[in-house]
mmCIF file of the N, C-alpha and C atoms, coordinates in Angstrom:
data_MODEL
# 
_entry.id   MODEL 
# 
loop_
_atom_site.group_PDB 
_atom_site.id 
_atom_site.type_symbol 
_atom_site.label_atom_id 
_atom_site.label_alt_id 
_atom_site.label_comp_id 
_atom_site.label_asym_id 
_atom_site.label_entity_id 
_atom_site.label_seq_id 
_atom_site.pdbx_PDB_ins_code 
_atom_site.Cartn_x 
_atom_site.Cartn_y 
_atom_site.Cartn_z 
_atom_site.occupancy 
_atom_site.B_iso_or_equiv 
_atom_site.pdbx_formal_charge 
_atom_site.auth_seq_id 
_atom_site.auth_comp_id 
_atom_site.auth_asym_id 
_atom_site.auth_atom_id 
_atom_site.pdbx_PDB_model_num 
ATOM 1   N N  . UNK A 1 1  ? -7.361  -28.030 -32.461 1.00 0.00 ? 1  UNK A N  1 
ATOM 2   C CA . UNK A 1 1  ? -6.948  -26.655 -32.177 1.00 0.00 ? 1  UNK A CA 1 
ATOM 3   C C  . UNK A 1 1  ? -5.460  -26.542 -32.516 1.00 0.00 ? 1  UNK A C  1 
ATOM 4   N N  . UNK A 1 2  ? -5.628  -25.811 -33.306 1.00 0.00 ? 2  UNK A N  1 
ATOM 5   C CA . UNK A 1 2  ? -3.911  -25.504 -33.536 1.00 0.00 ? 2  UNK A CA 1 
ATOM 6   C C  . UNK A 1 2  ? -3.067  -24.598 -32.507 1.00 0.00 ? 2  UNK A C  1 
ATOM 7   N N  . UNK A 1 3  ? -1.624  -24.525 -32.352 1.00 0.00 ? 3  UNK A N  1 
ATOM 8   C CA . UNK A 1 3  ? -0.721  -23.500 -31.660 1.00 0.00 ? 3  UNK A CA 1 
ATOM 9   C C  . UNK A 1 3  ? -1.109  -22.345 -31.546 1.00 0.00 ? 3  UNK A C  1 
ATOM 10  N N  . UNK A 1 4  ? -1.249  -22.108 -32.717 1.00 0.00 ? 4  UNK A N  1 
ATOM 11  C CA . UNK A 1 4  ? -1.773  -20.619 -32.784 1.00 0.00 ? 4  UNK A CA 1 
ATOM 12  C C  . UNK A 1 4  ? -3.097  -20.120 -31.778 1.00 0.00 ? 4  UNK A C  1 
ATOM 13  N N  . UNK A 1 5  ? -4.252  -20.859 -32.352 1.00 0.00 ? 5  UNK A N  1 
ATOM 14  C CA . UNK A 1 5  ? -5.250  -20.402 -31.609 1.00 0.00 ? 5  UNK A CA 1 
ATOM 15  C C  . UNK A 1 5  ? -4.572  -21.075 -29.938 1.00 0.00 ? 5  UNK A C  1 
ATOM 16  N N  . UNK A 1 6  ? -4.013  -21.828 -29.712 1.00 0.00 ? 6  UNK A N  1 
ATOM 17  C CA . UNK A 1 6  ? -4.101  -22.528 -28.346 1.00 0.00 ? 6  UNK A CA 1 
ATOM 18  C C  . UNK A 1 6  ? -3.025  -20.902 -27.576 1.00 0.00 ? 6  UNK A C  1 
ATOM 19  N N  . UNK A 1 7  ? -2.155  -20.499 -28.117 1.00 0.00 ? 7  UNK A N  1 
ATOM 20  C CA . UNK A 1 7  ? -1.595  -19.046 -28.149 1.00 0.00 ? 7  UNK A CA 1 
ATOM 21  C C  . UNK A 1 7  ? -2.305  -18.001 -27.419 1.00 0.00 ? 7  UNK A C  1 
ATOM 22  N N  . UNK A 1 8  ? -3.038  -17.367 -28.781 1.00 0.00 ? 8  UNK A N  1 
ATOM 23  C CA . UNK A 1 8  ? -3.904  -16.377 -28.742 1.00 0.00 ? 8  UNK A CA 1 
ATOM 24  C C  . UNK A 1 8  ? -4.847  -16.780 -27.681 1.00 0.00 ? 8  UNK A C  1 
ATOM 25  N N  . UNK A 1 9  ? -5.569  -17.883 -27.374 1.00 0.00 ? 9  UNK A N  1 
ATOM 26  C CA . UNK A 1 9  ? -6.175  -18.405 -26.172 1.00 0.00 ? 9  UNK A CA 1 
ATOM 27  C C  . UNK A 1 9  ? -5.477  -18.311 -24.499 1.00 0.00 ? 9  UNK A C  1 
ATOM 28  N N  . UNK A 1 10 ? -4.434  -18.206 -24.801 1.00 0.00 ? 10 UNK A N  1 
ATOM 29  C CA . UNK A 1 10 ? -3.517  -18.235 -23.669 1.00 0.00 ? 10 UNK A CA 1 
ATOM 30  C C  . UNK A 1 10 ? -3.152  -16.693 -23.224 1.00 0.00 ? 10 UNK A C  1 
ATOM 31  N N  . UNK A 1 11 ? -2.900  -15.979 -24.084 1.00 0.00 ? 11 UNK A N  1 
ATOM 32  C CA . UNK A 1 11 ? -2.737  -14.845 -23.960 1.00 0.00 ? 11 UNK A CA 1 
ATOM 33  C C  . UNK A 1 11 ? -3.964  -13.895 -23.480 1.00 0.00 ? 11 UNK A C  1 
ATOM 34  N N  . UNK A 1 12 ? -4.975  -13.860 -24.502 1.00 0.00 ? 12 UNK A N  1 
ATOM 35  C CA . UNK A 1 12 ? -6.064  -13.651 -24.369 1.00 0.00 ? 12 UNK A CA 1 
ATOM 36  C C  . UNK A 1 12 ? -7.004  -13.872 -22.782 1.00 0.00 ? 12 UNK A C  1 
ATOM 37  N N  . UNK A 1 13 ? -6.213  -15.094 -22.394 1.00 0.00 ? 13 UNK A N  1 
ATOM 38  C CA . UNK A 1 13 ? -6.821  -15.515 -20.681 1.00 0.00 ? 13 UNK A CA 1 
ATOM 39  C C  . UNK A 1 13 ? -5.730  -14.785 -19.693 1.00 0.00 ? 13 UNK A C  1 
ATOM 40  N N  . UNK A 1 14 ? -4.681  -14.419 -19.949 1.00 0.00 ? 14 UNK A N  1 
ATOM 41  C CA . UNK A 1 14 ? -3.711  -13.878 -19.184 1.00 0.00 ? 14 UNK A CA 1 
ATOM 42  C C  . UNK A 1 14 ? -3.926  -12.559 -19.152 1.00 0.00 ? 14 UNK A C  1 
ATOM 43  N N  . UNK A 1 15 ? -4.742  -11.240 -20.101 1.00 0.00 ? 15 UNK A N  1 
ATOM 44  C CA . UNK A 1 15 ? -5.068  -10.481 -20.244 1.00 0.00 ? 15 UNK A CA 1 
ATOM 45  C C  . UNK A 1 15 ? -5.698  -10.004 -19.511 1.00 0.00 ? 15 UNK A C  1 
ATOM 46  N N  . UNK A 1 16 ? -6.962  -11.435 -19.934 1.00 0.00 ? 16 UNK A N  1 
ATOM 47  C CA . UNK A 1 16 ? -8.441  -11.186 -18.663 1.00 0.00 ? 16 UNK A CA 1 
ATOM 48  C C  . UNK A 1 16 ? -7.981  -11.118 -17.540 1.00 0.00 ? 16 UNK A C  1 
ATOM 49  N N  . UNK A 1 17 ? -7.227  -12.153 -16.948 1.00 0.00 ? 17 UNK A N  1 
ATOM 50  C CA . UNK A 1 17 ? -6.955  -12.357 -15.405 1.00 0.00 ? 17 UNK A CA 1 
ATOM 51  C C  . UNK A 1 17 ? -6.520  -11.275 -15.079 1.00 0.00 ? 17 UNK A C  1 
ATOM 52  N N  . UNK A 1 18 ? -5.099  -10.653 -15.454 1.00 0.00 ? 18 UNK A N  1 
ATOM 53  C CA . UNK A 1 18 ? -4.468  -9.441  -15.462 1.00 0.00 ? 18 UNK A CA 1 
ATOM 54  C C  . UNK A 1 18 ? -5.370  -8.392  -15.164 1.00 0.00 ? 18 UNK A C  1 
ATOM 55  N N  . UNK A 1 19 ? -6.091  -7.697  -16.074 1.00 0.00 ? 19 UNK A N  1 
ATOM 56  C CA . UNK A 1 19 ? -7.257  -6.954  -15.818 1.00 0.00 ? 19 UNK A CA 1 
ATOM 57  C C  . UNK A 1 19 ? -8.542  -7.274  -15.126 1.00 0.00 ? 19 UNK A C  1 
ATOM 58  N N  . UNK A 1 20 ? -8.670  -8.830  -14.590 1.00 0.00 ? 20 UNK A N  1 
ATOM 59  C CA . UNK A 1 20 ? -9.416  -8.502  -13.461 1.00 0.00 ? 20 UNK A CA 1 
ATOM 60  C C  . UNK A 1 20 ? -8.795  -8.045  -12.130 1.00 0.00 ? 20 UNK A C  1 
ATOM 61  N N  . UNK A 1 21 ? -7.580  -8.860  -12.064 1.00 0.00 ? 21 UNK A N  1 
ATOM 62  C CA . UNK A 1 21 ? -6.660  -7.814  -11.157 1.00 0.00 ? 21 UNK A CA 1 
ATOM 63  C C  . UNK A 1 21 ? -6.586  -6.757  -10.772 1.00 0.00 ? 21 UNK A C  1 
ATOM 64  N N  . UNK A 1 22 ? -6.351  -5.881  -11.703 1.00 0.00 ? 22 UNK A N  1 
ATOM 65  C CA . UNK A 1 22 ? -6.318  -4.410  -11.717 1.00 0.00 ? 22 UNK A CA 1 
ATOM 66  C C  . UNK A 1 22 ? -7.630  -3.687  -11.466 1.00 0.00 ? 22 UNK A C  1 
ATOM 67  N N  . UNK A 1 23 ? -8.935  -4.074  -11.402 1.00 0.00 ? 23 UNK A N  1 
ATOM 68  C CA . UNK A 1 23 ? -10.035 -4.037  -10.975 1.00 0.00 ? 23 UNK A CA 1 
ATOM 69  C C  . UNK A 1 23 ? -10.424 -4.459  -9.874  1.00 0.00 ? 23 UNK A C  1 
ATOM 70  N N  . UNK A 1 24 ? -9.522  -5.274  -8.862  1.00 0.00 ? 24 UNK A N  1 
ATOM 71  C CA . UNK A 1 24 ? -9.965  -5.354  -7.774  1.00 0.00 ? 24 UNK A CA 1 
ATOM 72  C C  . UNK A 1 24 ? -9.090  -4.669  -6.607  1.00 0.00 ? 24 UNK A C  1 
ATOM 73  N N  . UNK A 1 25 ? -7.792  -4.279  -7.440  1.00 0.00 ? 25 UNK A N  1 
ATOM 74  C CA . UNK A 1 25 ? -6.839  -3.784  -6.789  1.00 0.00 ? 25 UNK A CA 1 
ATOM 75  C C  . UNK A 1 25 ? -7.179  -2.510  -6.697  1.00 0.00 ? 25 UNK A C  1 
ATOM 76  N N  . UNK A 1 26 ? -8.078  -1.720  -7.708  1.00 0.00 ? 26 UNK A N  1 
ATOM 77  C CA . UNK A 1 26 ? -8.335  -0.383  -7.460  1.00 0.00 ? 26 UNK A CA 1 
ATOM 78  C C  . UNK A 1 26 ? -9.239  -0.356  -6.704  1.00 0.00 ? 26 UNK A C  1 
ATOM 79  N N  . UNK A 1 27 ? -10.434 -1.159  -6.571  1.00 0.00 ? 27 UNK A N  1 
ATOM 80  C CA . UNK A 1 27 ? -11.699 -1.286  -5.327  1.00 0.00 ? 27 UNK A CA 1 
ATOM 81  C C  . UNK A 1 27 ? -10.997 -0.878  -4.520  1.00 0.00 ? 27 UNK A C  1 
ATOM 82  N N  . UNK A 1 28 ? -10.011 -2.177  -4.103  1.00 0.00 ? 28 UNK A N  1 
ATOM 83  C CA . UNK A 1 28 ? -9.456  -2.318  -2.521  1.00 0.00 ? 28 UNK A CA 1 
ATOM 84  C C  . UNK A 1 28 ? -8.694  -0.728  -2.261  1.00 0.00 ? 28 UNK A C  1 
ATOM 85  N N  . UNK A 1 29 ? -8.455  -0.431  -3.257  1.00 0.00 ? 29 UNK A N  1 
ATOM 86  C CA . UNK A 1 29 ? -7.537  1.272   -2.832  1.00 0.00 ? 29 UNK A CA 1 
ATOM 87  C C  . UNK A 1 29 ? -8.507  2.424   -2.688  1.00 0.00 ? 29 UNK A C  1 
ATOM 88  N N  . UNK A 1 30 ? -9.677  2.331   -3.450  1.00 0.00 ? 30 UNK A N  1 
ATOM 89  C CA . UNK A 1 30 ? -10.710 3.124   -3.322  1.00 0.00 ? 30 UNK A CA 1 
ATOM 90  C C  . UNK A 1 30 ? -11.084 3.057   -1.700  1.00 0.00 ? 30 UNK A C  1 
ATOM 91  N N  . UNK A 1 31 ? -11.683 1.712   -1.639  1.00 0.00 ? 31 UNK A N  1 
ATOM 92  C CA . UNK A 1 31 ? -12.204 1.098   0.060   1.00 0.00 ? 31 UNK A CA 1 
ATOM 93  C C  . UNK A 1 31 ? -10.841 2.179   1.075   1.00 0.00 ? 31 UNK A C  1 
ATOM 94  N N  . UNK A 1 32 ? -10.039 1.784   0.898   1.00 0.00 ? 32 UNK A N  1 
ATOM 95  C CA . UNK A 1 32 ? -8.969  2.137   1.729   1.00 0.00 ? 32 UNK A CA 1 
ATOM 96  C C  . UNK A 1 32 ? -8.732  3.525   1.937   1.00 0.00 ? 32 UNK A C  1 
ATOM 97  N N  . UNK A 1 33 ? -8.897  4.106   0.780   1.00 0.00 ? 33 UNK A N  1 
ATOM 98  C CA . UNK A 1 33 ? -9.200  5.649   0.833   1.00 0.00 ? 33 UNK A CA 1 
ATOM 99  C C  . UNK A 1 33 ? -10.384 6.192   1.683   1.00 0.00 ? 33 UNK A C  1 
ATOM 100 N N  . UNK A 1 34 ? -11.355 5.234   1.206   1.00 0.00 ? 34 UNK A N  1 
ATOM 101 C CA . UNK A 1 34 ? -13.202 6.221   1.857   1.00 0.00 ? 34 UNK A CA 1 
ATOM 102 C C  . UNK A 1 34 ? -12.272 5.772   2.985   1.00 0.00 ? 34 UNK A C  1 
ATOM 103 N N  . UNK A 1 35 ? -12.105 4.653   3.831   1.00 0.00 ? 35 UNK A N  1 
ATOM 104 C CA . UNK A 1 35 ? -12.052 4.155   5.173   1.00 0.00 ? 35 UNK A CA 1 
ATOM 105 C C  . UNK A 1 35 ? -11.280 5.263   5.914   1.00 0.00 ? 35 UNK A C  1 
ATOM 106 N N  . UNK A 1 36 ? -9.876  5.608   5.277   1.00 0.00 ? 36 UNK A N  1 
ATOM 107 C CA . UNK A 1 36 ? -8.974  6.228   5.575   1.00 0.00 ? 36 UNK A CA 1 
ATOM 108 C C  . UNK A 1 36 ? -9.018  7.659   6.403   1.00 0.00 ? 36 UNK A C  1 
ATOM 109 N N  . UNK A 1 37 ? -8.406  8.358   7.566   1.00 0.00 ? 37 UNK A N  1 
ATOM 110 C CA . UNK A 1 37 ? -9.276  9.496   8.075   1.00 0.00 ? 37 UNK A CA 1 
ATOM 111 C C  . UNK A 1 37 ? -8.582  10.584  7.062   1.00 0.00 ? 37 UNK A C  1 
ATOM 112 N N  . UNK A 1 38 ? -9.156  11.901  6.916   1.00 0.00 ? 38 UNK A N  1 
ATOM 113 C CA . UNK A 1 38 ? -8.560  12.599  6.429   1.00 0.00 ? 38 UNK A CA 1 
ATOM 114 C C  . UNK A 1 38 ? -7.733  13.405  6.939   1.00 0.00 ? 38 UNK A C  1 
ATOM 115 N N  . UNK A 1 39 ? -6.406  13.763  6.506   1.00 0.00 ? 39 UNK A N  1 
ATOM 116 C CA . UNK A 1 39 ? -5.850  14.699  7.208   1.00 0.00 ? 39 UNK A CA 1 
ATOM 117 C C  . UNK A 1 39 ? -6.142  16.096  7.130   1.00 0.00 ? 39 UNK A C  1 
ATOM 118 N N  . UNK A 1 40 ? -5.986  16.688  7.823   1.00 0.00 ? 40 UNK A N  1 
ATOM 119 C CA . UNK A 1 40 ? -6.749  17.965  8.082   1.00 0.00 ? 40 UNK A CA 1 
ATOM 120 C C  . UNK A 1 40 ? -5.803  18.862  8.068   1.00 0.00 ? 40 UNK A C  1 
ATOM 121 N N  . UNK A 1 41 ? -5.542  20.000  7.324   1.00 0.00 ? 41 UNK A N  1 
ATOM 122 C CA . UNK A 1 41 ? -4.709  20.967  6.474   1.00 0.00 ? 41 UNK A CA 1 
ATOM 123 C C  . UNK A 1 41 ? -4.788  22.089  8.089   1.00 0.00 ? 41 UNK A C  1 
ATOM 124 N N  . UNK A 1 42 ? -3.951  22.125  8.325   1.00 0.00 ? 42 UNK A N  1 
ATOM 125 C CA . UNK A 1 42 ? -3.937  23.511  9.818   1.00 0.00 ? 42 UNK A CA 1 
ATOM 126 C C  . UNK A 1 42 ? -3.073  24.621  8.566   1.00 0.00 ? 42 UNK A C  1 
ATOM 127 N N  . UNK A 1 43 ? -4.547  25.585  7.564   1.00 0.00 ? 43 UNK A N  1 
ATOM 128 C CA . UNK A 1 43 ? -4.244  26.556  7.351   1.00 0.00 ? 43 UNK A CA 1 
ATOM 129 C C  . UNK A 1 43 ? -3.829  27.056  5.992   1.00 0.00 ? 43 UNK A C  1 
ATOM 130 N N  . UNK A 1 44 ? -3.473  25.778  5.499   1.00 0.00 ? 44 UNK A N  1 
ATOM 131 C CA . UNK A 1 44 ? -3.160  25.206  4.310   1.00 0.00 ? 44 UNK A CA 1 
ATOM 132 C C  . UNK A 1 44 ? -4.068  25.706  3.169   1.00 0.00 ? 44 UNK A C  1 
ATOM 133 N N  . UNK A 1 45 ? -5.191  25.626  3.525   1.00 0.00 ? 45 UNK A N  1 
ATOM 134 C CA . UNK A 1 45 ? -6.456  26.454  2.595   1.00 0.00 ? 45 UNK A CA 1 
ATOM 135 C C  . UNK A 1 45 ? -6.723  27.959  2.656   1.00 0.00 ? 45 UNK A C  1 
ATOM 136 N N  . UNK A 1 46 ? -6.016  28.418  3.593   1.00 0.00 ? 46 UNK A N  1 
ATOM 137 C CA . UNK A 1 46 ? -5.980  29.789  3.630   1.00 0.00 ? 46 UNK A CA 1 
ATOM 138 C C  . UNK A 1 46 ? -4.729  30.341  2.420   1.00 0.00 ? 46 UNK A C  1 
ATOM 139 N N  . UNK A 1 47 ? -5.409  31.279  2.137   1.00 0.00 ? 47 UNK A N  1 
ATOM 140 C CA . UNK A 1 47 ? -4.196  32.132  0.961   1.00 0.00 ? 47 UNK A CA 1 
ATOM 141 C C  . UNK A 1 47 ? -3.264  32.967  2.215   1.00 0.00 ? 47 UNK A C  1 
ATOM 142 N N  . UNK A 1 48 ? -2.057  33.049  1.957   1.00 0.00 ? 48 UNK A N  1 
ATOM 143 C CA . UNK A 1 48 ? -0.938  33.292  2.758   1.00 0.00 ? 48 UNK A CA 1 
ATOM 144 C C  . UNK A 1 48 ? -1.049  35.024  2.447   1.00 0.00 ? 48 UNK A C  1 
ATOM 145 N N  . UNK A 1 49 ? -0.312  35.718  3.460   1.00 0.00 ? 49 UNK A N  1 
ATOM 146 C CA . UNK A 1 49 ? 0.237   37.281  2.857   1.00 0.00 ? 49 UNK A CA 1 
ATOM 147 C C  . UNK A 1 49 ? 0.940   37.558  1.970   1.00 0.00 ? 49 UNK A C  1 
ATOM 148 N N  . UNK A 1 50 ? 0.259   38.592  0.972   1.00 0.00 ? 50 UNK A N  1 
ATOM 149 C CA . UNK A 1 50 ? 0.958   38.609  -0.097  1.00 0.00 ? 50 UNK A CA 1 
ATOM 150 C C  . UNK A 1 50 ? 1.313   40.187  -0.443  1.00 0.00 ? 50 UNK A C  1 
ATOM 151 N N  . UNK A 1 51 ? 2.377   40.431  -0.943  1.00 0.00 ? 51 UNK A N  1 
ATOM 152 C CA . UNK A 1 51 ? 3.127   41.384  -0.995  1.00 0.00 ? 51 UNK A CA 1 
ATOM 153 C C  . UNK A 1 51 ? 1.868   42.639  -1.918  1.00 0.00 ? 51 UNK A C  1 
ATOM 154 N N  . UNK A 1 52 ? 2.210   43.962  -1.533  1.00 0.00 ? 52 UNK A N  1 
ATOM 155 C CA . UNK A 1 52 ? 0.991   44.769  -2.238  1.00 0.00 ? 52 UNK A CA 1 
ATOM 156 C C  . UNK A 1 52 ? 2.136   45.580  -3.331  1.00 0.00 ? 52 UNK A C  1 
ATOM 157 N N  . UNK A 1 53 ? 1.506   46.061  -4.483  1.00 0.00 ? 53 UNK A N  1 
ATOM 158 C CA . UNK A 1 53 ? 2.908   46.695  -5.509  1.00 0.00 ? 53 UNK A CA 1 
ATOM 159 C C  . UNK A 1 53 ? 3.442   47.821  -4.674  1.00 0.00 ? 53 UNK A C  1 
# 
């Protein structure tokens, strides 16, 4: 095996790992979200008074 491929092999595995990372890190934020309670808007969804011409 030459440098090169031993390289591109190296990189190529640092990639994977990397991006399995980032795939478990978004689970765990997803999880954390459903788990999470929601906060509840007092009104916030209502349209406010608005001026008439």
């Amino acid at each position: 095996m030459s440098y090169v491929d031993a390289g591109y092999a190296i990189g190529l595995s640092v990639l994977f790992a990397y991006s399995i990372g980032l795939v478990l890190r978004r689970r765990s934020l997803e999880r954390r979200i459903e788990l999470s309670p929601s906060p509840e808007l007092d009104g916030a969804a209502e349209p406010g008074p608005t001026s008439g011409p």
